[in-house]
C-alpha positions as CSV (number, residue, x, y, z in Angstrom):
1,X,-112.1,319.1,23.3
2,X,-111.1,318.3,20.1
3,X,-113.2,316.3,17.3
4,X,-112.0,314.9,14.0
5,X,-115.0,313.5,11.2
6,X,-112.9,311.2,9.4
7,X,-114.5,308.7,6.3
8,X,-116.0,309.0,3.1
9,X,-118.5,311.0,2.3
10,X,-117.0,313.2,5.4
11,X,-114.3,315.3,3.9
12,X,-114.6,317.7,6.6
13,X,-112.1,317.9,9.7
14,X,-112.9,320.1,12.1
15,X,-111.2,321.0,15.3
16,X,-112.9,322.8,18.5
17,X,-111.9,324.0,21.7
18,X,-109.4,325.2,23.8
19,X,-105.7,323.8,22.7
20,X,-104.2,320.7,24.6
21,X,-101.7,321.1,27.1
22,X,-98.3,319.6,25.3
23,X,-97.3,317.7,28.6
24,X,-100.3,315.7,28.2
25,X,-101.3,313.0,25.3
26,X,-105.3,313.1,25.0
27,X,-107.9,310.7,26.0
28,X,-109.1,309.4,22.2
29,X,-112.1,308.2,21.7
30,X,-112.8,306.4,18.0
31,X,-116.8,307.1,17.6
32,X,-118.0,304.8,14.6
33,X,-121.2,306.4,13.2
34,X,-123.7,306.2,10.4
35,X,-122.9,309.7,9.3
36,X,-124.3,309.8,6.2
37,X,-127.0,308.1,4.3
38,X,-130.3,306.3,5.3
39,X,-129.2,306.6,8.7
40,X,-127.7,309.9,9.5
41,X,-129.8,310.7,11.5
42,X,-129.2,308.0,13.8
43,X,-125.3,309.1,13.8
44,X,-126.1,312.7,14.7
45,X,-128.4,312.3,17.8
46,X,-125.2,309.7,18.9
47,X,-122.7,312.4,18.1
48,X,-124.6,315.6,19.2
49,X,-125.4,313.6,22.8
50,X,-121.4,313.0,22.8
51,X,-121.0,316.4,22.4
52,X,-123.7,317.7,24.8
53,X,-122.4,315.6,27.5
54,X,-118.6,317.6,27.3
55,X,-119.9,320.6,27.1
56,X,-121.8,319.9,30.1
57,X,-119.2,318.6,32.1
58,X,-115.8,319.9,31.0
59,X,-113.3,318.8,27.9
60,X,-110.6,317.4,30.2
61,X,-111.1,314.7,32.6
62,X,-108.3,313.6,34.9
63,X,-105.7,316.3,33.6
64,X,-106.6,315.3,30.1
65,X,-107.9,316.0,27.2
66,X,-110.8,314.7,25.4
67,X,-110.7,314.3,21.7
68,X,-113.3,312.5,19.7
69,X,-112.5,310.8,16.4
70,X,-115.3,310.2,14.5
71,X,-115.5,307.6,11.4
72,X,-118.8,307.1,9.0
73,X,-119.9,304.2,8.0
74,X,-122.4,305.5,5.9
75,X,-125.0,302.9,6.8
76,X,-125.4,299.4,7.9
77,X,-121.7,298.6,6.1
78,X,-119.9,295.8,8.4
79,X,-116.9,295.7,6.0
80,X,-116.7,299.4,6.7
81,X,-116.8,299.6,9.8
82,X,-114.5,297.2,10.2
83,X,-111.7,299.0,8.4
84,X,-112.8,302.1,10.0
85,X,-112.0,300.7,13.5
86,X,-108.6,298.9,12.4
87,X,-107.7,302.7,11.2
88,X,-108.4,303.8,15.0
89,X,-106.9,300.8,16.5
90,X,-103.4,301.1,14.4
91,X,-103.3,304.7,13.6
92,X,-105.4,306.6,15.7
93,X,-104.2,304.4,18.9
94,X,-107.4,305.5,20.0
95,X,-108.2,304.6,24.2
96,X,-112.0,303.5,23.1
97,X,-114.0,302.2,20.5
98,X,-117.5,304.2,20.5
99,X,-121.1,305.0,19.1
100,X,-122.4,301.8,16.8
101,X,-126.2,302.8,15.5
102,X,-126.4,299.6,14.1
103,X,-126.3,296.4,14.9
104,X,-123.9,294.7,11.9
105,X,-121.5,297.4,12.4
106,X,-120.8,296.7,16.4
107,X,-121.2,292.9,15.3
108,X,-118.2,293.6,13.0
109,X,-115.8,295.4,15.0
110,X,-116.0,292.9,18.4
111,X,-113.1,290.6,17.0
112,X,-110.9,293.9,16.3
113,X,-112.2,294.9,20.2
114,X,-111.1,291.7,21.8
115,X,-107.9,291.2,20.0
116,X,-106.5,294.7,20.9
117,X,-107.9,294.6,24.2
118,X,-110.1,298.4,23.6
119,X,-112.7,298.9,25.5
120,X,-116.0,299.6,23.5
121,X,-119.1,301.2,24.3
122,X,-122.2,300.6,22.4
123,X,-124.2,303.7,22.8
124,X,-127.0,302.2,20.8
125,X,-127.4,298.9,18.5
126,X,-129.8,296.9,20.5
127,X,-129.3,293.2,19.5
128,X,-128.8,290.9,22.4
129,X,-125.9,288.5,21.4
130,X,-123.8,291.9,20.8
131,X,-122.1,291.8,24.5
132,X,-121.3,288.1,23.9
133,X,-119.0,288.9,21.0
134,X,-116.2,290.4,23.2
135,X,-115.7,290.8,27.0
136,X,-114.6,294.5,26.0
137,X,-117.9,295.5,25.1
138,X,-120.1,297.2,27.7
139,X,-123.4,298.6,26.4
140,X,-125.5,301.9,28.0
141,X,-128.3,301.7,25.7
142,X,-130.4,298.6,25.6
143,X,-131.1,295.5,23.8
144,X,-134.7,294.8,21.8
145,X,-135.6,291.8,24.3
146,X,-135.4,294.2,27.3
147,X,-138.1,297.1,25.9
148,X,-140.2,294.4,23.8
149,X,-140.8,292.1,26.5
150,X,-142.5,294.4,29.0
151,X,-144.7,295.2,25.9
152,X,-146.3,292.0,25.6
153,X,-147.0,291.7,29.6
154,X,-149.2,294.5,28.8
155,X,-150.5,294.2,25.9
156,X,-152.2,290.8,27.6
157,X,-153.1,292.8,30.9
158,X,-154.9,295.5,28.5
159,X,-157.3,292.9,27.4
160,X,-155.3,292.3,23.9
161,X,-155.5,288.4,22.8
162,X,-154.3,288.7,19.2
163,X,-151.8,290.2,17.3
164,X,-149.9,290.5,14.1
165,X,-146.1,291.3,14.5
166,X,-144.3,293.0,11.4
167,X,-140.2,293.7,11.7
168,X,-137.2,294.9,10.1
169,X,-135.1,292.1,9.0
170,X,-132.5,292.3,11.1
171,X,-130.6,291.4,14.2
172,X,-132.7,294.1,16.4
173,X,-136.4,293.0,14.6
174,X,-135.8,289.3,15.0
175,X,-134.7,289.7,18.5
176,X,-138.3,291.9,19.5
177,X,-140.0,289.3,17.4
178,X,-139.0,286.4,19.1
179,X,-139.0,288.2,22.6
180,X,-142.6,289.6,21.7
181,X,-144.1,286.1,20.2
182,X,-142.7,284.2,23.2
183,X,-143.9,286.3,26.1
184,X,-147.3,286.9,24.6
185,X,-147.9,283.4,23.3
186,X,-147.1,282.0,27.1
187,X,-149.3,284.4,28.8
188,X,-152.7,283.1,26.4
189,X,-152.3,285.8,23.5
190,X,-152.7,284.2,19.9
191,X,-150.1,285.5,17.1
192,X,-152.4,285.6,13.9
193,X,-149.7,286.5,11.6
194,X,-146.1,287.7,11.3
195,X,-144.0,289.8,8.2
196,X,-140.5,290.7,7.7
197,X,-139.3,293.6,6.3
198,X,-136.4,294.4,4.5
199,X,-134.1,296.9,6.1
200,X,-133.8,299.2,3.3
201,X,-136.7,300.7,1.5
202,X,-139.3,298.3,2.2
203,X,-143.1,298.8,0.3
204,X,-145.5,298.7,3.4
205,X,-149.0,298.7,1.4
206,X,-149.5,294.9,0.6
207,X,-148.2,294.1,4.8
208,X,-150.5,296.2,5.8
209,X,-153.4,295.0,3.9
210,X,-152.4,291.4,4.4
211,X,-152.2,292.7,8.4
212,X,-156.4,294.4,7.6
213,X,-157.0,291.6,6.3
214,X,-156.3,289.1,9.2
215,X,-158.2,291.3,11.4
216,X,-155.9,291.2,14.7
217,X,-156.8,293.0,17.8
218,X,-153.7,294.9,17.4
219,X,-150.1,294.7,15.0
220,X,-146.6,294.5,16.9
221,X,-144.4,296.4,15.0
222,X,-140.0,297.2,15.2
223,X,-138.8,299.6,12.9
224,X,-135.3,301.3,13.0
225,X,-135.5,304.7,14.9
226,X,-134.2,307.9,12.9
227,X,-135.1,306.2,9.3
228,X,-137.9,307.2,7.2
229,X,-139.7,303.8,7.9
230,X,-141.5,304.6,10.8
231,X,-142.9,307.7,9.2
232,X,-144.0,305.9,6.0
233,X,-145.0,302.7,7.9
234,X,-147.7,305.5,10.4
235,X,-149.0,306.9,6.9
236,X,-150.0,304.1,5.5
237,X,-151.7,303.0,8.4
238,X,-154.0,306.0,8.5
239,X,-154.9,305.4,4.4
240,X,-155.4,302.0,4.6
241,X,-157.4,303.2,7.9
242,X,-156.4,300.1,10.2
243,X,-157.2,301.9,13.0
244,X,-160.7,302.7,11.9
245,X,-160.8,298.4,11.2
246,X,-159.9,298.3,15.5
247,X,-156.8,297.1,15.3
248,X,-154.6,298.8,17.4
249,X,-150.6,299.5,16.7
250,X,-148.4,298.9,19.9
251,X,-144.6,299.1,19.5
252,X,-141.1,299.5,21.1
253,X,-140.2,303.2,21.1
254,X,-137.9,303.2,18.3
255,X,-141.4,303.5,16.3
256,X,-142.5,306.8,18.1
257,X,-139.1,308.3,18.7
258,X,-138.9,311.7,19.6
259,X,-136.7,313.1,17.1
260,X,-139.6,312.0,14.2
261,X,-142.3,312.4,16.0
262,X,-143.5,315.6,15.0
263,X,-143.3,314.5,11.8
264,X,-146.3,312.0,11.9
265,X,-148.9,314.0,11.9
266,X,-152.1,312.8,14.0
267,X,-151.4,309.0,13.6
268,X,-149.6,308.4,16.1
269,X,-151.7,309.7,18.9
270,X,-152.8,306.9,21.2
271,X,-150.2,304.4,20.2
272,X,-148.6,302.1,22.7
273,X,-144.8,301.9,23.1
274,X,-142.2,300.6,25.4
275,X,-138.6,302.2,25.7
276,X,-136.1,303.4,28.0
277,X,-136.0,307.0,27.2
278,X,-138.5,309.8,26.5
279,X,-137.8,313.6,25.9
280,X,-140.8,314.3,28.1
281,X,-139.1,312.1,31.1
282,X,-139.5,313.9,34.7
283,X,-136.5,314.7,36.2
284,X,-133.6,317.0,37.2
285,X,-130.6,315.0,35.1
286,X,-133.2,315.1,32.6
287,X,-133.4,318.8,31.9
288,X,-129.7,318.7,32.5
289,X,-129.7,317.0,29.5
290,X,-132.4,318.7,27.2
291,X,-130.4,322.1,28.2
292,X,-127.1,320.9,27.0
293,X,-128.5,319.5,23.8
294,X,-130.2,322.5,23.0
295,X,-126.7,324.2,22.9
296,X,-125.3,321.6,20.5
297,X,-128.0,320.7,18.2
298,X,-129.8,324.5,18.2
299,X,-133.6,324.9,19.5
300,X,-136.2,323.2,18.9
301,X,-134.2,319.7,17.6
302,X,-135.3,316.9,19.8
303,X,-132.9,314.7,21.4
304,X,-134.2,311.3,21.7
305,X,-133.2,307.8,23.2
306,X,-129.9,307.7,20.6
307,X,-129.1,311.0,22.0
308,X,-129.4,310.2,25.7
309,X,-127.0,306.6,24.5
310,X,-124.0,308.8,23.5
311,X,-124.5,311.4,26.7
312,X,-124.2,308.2,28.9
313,X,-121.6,306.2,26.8
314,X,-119.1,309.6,27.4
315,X,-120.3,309.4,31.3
316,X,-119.1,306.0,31.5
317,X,-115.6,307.2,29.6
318,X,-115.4,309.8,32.0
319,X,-115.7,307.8,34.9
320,X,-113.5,305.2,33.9
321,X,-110.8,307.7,33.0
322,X,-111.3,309.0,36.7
323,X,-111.2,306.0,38.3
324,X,-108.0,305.2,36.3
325,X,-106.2,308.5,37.2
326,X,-105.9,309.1,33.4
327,X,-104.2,306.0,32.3
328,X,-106.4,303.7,29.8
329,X,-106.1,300.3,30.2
330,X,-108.3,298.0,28.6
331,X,-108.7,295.2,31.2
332,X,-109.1,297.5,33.9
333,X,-111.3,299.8,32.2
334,X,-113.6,297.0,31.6
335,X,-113.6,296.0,35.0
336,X,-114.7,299.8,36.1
337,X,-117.6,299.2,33.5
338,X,-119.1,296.3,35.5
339,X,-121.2,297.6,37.8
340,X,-120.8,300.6,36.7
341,X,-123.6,303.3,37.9
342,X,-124.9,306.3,36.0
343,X,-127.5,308.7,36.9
344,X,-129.0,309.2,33.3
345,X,-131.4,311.6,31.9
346,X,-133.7,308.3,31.3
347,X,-133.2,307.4,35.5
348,X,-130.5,305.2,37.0
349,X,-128.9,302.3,35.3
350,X,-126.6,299.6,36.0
351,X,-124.2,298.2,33.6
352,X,-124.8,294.3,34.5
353,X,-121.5,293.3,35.4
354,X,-122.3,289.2,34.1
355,X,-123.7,290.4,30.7
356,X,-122.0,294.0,30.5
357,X,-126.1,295.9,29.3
358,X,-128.0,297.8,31.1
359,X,-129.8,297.0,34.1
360,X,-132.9,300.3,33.8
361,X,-136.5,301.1,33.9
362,X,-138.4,300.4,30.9
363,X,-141.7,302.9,30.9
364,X,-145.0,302.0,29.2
365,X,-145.9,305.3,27.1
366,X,-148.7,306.8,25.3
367,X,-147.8,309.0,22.7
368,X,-150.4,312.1,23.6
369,X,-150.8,316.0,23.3
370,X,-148.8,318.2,25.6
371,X,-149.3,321.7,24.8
372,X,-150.3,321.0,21.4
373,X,-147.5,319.1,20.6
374,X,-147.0,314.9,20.5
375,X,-145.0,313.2,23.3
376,X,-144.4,309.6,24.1
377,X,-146.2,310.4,27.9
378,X,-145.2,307.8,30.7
379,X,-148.2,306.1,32.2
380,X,-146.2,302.3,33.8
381,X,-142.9,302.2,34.5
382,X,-141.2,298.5,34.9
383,X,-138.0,298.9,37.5
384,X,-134.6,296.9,37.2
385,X,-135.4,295.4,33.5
386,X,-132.3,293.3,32.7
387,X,-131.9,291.8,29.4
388,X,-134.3,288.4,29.0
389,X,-132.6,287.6,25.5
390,X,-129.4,286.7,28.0
């Protein structure tokens, strides 16, 4: 295998592995990423899933090599990314477009997908319209619509009547506010009140007391995974002591993700989520997974649902490269993707072969203590959860 970090502030190149046969050209794959900045997180869990899921299965696939390209966009920077993927289109000649943490980077690259006919896995931004944008985008993560929606069916089952919703403003906040005020308002819930929040460094305090104030049985809340929002948004719950007031904080998992977890001291214990992956999920492809990462990203560094996104985007590449004996074509790659089965560590998934997402099992979780530690704990698991926002 071969990887190449390419894009300011990445100066770096580095080059692994065993050398390429000469006979062969490799398989390139153009990972866009949020490397660096508010984000970077977010582009390392991609990367370091990437990277656990060829060390896990072998560098080649169908007698070739797999390199990985890797562009930063630094953050939520369309124009960048858009220049970023016209550099791997023209002079990488790259075989697919990969990774995308955020939704107005994927958004910005589908015209550049379409027109050169490469196939383009989303291995994370979650907005729903993204798969309309292009017919050569699959996605193996999953869109907000799909994990928020399940949230509200509970929420109303669990004897909750009113809430307060605060989001990111953003393509992935408005979507689980929409989908969240929709299914809970049909099923008899009441939405008291609703905020949104800038994407970059919002100021939590005067939400949160305009959310105490309103006295909700609970507050809905989307925040970008693998930021410091989440972290500063659970903080200020506990000193404005909302949960001593009763109101209860449900959100999708991106809230409680596992990678920052740890890093929320006691608040977080009993809150609600909904999401597609946890570290703590049952299973043999699971600890597949949490092995392999481990020997990328070093012990005791949590993979968590971005992580298991770029492990099953470079499945899908493998398959479609075996299915293809090798030879990348971007029409018939995309018909591979259709249908397309993986056995991931979150369970099985389907790629919807109308709407090119995920077809999965969204779990109900509580984060709780497992040998002293917090984990988003399954309790409800939802089967075959296609995207409503479609």
């Amino acid at each position: 295998m071969f990887i190449r970090i390419l894009g300011a502030p990445l100066l770096a190149v580095a080059c692994l592995a065993a050398p390429m046969a000469a006979a062969e050209e490799p398989i390139k794959v153009g990972m866009i990423l949020e490397m660096s900045g508010p984000f970077a997180d977010l582009g390392r869990q991609i990367l370091n899933g990437a990277n656990a899921y060829i060390k896990a299965h072998g560098d080649k696939v169908a007698g070739r090599q797999i390199e990985l390209i890797v562009k930063d966009t630094t953050g939520a920077s369309p124009d960048v990314a858009k220049r970023l993927a016209q550099e791997l289109i023209t002079n990488d000649n790259v075989d697919f477009l990969a990774g995308f943490g955020l939704t107005p980077n994927a958004l910005a690259v589908a015209p550049l997908a379409t027109e050169a006919h490469k196939p383009t896995i989303i291995m994370n931004a979650a907005t729903s319209v993204i798969t309309t944008r292009s017919p050569y985008i699959a996605r193996v993560s999953m869109t907000l619509p799909q994990v928020t929606a399940p949230l509200a069916t509970w929420a109303i089952k669990s004897g909750i009547k009113s809430v307060y919703t605060l989001v990111s403003d953003y393509g992935p906040g408005i979507d689980a506010e929409t989908t969240f005020k929709k299914t809970f308002t049909e099923a008899g819930g009441k939405i008291v009140g609703s905020v949104r929040v800038p994407l970059r460094n919002p100021e939590f305090a005067p939400f949160l007391q305009r959310i105490k104030d309103a006295r909700p049985q609970a507050v809905f809340i989307f925040l970008p995974g693998s930021s410091e929002q989440p972290v500063a948004f659970m903080k200020g719950f506990a000193e404005r002591e909302l949960n001593k007031a009763g109101i209860r904080l449900i959100a999708t998992g991106d809230v409680t993700e596992d990678g920052v977890l740890e890093a929320m001291g006691e608040t977080p214990l009993g809150v609600v989520t909904t999401h597609h992956y946890s570290v703590a999920h049952e299973g043999a492809q699971n600890r597949a997974f949490l092995k392999a990462y481990a020997e990328i990203a070093g012990p005791g560094v949590r993979p968590n649902f971005m992580a298991v996104g770029g492990w099953d985007g470079m499945a899908a590449i493998y398959e479609v490269a075996r299915r293809l004996n090798g030879q990348i074509d971007g029409d018939k790659a995309m018909e591979v993707l259709k249908g397309l089965r993986i056995d991931s560590p979150r369970g099985p998934l389907v790629i919807d072969p109308e709407t090119r997402d995920p077809i999965q099992t969204v779990y109900v979780r509580r984060v709780q203590k497992v040998n002293g530690k917090p984990y988003n704990v399954e309790f409800e698991q939802i089967p075959d959860v296609k995207d409503p926002g479609k």
